[in-house]
DOSEKE-865592 format. One line per 3 residues: number of its first residue (from 1); their letters; for each residue z negated, x negated, y negated of C-alpha. Coordinates in pm, whole numbers, plus 50000, padded with zeros to 5 digits. Layout:
N
NUM> a> Z:X:Y | ...;
END
This chain:
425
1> xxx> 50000:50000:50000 | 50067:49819:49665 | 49818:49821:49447;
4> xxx> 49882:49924:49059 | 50011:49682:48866 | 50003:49579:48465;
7> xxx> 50382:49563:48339 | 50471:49205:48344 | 50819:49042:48202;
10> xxx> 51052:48869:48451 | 51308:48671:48405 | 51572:48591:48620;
13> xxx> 51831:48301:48613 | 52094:48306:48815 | 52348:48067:48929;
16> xxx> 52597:48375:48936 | 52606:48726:48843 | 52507:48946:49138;
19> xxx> 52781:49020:49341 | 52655:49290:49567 | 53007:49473:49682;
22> xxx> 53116:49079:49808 | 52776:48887:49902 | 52476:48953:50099;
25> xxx> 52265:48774:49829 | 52421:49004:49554 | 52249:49293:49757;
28> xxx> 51948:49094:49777 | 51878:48958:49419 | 51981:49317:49335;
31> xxx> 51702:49467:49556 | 51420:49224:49338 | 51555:49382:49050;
34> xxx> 51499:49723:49142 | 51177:49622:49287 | 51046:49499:49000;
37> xxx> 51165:49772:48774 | 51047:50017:48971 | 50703:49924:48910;
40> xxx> 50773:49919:48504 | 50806:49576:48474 | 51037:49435:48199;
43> xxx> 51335:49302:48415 | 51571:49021:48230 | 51882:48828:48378;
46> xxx> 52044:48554:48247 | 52341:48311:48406 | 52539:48086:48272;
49> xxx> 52834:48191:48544 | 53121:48373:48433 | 53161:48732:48510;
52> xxx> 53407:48867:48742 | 53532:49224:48777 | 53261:49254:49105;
55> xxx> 52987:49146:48879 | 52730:49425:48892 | 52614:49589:48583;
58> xxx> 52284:49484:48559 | 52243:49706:48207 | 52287:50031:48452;
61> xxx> 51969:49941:48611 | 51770:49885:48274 | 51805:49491:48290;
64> xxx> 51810:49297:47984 | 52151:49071:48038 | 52239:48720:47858;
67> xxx> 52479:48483:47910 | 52371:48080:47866 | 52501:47762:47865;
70> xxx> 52377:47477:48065 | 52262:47142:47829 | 52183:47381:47559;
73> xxx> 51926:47402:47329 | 51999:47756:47242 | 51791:47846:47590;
76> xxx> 51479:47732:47463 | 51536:47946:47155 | 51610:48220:47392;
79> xxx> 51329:48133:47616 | 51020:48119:47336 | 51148:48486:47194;
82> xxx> 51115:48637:47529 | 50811:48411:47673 | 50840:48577:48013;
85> xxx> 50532:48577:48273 | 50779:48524:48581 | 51080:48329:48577;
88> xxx> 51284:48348:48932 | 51572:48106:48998 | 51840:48239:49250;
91> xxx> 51870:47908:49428 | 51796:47587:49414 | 52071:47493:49125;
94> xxx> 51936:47712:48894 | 51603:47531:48902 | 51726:47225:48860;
97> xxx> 51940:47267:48571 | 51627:47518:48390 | 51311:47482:48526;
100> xxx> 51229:47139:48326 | 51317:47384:48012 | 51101:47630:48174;
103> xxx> 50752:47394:48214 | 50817:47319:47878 | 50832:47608:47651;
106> xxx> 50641:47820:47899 | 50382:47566:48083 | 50192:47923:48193;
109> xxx> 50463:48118:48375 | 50503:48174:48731 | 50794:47994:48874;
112> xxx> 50931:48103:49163 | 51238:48006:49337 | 51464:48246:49582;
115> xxx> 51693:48031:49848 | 51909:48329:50013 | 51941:48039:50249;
118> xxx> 51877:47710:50280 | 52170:47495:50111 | 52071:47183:50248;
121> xxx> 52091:47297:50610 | 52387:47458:50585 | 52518:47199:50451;
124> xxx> 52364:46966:50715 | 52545:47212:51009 | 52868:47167:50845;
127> xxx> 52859:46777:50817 | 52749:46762:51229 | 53049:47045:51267;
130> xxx> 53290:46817:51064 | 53170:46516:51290 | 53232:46689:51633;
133> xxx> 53558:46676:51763 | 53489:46856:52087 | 53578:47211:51897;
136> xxx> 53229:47360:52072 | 53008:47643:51932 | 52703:47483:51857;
139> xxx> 52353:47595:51896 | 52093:47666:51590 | 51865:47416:51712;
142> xxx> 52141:47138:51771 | 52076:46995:51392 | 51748:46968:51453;
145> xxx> 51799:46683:51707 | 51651:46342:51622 | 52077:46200:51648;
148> xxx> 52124:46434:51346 | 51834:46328:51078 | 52058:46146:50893;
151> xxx> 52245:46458:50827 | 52017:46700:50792 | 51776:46496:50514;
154> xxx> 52141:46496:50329 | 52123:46492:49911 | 52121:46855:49883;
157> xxx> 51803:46888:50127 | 51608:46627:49941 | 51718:46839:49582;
160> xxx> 51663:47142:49713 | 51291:47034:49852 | 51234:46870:49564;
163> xxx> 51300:47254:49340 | 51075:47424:49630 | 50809:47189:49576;
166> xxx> 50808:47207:49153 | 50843:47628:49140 | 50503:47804:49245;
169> xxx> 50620:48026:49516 | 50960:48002:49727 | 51090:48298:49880;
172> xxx> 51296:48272:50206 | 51505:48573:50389 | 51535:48373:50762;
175> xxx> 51173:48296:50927 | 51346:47994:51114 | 51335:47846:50757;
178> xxx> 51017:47967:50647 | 50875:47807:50954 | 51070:47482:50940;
181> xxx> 50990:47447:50547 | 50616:47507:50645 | 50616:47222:50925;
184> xxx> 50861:46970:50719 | 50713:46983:50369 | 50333:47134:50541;
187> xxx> 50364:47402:50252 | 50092:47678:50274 | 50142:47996:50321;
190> xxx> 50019:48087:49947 | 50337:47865:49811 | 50653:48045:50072;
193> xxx> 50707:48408:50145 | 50910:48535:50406 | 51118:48840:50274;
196> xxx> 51333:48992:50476 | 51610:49186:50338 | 51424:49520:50093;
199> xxx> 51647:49811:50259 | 51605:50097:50461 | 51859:50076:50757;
202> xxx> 51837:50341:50998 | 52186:50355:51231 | 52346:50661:51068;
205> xxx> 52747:50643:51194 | 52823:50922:51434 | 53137:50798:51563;
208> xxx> 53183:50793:51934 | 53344:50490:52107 | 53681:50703:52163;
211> xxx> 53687:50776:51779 | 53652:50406:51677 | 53932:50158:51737;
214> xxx> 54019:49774:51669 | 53797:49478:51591 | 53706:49334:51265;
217> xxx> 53522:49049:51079 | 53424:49064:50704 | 53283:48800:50456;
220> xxx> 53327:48626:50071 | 53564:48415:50136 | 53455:48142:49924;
223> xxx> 53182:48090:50152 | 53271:47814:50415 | 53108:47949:50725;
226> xxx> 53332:48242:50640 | 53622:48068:50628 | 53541:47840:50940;
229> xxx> 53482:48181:51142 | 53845:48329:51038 | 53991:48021:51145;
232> xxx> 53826:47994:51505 | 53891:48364:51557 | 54271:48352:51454;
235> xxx> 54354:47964:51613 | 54090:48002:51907 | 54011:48324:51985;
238> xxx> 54286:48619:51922 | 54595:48560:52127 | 54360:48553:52453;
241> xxx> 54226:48879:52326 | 54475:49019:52226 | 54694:48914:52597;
244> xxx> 54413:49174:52712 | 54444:49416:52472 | 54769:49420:52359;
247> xxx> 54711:49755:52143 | 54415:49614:51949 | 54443:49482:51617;
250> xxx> 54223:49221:51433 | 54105:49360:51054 | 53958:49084:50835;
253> xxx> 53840:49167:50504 | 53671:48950:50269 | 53750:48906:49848;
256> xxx> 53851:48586:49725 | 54068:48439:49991 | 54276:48128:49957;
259> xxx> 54635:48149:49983 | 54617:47967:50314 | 54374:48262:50462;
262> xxx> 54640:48527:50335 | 54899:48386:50450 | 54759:48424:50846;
265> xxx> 54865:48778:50764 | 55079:48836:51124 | 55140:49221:51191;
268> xxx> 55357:49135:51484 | 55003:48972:51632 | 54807:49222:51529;
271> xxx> 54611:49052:51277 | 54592:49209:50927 | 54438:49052:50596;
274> xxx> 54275:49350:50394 | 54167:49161:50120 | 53853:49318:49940;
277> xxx> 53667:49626:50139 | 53536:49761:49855 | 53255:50018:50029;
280> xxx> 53264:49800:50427 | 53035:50027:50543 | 53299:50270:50657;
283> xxx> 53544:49981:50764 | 53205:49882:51007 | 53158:50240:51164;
286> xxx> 53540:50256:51239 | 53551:49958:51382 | 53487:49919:51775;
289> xxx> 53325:49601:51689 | 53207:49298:51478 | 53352:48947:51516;
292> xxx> 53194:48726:51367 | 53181:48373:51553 | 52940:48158:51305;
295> xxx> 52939:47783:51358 | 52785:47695:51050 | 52570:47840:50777;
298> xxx> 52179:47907:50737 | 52001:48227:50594 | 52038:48600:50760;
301> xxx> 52364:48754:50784 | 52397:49049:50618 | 52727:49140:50761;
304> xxx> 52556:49165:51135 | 52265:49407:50982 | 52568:49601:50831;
307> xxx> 52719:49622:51149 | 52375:49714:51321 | 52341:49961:51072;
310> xxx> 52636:50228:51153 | 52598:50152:51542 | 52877:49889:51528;
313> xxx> 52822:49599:51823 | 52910:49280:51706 | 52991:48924:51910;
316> xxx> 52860:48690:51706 | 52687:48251:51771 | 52318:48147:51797;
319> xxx> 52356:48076:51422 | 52458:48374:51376 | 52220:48528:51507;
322> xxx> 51952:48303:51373 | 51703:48469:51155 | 51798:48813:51306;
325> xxx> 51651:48866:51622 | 51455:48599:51818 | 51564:48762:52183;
328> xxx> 51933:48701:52212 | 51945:48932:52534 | 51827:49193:52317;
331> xxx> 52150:49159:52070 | 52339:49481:52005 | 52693:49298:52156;
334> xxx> 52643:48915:52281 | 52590:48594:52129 | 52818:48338:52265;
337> xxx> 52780:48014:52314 | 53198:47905:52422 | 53487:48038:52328;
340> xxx> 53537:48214:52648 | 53225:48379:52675 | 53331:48569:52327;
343> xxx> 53681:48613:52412 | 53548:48810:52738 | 53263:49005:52550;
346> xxx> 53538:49136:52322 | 53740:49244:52601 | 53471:49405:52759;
349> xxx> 53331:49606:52463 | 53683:49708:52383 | 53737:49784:52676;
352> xxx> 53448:49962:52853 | 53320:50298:52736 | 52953:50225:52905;
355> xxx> 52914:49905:52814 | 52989:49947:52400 | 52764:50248:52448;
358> xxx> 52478:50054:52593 | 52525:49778:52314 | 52547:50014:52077;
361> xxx> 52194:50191:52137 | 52045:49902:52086 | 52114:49833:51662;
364> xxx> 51838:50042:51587 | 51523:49829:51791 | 51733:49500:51663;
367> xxx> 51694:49639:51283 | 51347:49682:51349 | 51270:49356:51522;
370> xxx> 51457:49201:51208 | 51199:49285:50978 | 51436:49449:50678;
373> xxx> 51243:49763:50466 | 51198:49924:50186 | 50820:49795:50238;
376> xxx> 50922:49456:50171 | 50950:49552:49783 | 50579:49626:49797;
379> xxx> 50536:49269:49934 | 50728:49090:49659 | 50542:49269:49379;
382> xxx> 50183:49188:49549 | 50267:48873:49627 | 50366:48782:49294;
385> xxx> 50059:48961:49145 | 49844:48735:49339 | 49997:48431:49290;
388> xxx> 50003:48505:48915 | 49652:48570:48913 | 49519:48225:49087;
391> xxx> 49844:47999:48912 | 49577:47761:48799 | 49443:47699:49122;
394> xxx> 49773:47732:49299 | 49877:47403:49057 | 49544:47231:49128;
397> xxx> 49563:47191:49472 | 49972:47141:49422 | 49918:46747:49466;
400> xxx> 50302:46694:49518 | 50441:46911:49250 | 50242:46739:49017;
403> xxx> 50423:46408:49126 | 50740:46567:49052 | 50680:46705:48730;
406> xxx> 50571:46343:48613 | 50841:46216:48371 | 50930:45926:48589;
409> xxx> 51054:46208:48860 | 51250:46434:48634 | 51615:46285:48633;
412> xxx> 51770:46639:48524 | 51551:46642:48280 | 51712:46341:48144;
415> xxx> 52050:46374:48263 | 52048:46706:48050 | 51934:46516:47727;
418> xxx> 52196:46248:47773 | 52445:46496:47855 | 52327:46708:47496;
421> xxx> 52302:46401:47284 | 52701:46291:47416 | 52797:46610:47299;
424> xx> 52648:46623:46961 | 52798:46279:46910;
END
């Protein structure tokens, strides 16, 4: 039950505009919005991206919008009119480039710091991917190996630890990263929260398997794991597939596709580039079922709780998977470890009116086991209360962060001054 709250003002600054027709974190910064201005707290968002025609209209939602510039004194300016008592970063990025500005005009305010995922170990998973020539699936816990500590303590881990350790609290989605961000950096369990997705999926599609047809994937793709998955699916995966079912057609949607992704556009094989999906929960319930063959990334995939949510099984990786549902035996379609494991669990689904049924029945216990609710709102707004309240303490026994926020440690600090003075001159 959350408890009542005093009206607080929050800022946000994100590395983009929310996004939340194209990306699973537009949906999720989104949902903190709403959170916190359902509870009457003055909501502001500021980015120094540029809009796109999918940027979401934050002012709809009574949220205070301004664009900035990075290297700009005009953002402290900004920053002492509002004085906010919360100041999120979406991502790592974000901190780095504003949080020194932050500390300095407001040394008070509780800085906290959302990941969506984990930059630094997706980035580590597609170094080891781009080292592998054996073309296998790999497993979420390969990177973790002692061969691969190079990789995974790569430049943007080391940043991105470095912005978890400065901001107060650090939110996480996946509790694979939570965990491994408590064991690696032995954070407490007053600095991370782990927040699953704030919505209230319930499987609502009433189409039957003889109503649904073909097989899809969706996904931004600027993303890389996106683009990594359309490009297994189409040079690994289809033509077997499609050899066994010759009247099924592949559907991949997904905004922002290069001109080497559209051009895989091959009627004749039955694969079909939609471009954007606009509303993809409909293209999900029509849909017999979800490809989605992961081999890199970090975070939750939103696409596979979509799919969950309209009763759509989906044949997804271990990564894929990861941060979803712990049981893999329990996953509403299969998660493959080869090639031809996948390419079979397609045909089968397609195929086989019993066994899509029995997949099918179980997206509503994986939804659950995931951990996604409207309840999680009420934990973002009491833990932020809380942490708010005992900030002083929180900092005291912050040995580390203290460290970093000694001048010797803050080289974007200084990088931004250089980078202002150049300028002027």
């Amino acid at each position: 039950m959350l408890k009542q709250t005093i009206s607080k003002t929050v800022l946000f600054i994100g590395q983009v505009w929310p996004e939340p027709n194209t990306t699973a974190a537009g949906q999720n910064i989104l949902s903190y919005v709403k959170a916190l201005k359902q509870h009457q707290w003055n909501v502001h968002f500021w980015s120094a991206a540029e809009k796109t025609h999918h940027s979401f209209d934050l002012t709809s939602v009574d949220t205070k919008v301004l664009p900035i510039q990075i290297n700009d004194h005009a953002f402290d300016e900004s920053l002492k009119a509002l004085m906010p008592d919360i100041v999120i970063f979406d991502r790592f990025i974000s901190e780095e480039q504003f949080g020194w500005r932050v500390g300095d005009v407001c040394p008070d305010c509780l800085k906290i710091i959302n990941l969506e995922d984990l930059h630094g170990l997706r980035e580590a998973r597609l170094l080891a991917f781009k080292k592998d020539i054996s073309n296998r699936i790999p497993a979420a816990t390969d990177i973790f190996a002692a061969e691969n500590h190079e990789l995974l303590f790569n430049d943007k881990t080391l940043r991105e630890f470095a912005s978890i350790i400065r901001s107060d609290v650090c939110i996480t989605l996946s509790g694979i990263e939570y965990d491994w961000l408590q064991s690696t950096l032995n954070l407490t369990h007053e600095h991370l929260l782990h927040l699953p997705f704030i919505r209230d999926d319930k499987v609502e599609s009433n189409l039957a398997f003889a109503q649904r047809k073909d097989i899809v994937f969706i996904g931004n793709m600027l993303h890389k794991p996106n683009q990594l998955a359309v490009k297994f699916i189409v040079e690994h995966l289809w033509a077997s597939i499609r050899k066994c079912l010759p009247e099924c057609s592949l559907h991949i949607y997904g905004e922002y596709a290069a001109a080497g992704y559209k051009q895989m556009h091959n009627p004749t094989k039955g694969i079909f580039m939609r471009g954007f999906a606009g509303d993809h929960k409909p293209v999900l319930a029509s849909a017999k079922l979800l490809l989605a063959p992961i081999q890199v990334g970090a975070g939750v995939k939103g696409k596979l709780l979509d799919a969950m949510s309209v009763g759509t099984p989906s044949i997804t990786t271990d990564i894929g998977a990861e941060g979803i549902l712990s049981e893999r035996d329990q996953w509403p379609g299969k998660v493959c470890s080869t090639a031809e494991t996948m390419i079979k669990a397609c045909v089968a689904l397609t195929q086989s009116k019993t066994a899509w049924e029995s997949a099918s029945g179980k997206c509503a216990s994986a939804l659950e086991a995931s951990g996604i609710s409207m309840k999680n709102a009420d934990r973002l707004v009491n833990k932020i209360e809380a942490c708010y309240a005992a900030l002083p303490e929180l900092r005291r026994k912050n040995t580390i962060q203290n460290v970093l926020m000694h001048q010797s440690a803050q080289a974007s600090r200084y990088l931004s001054k250089w980078i202002m003075l150049k300028n002027n001159l």
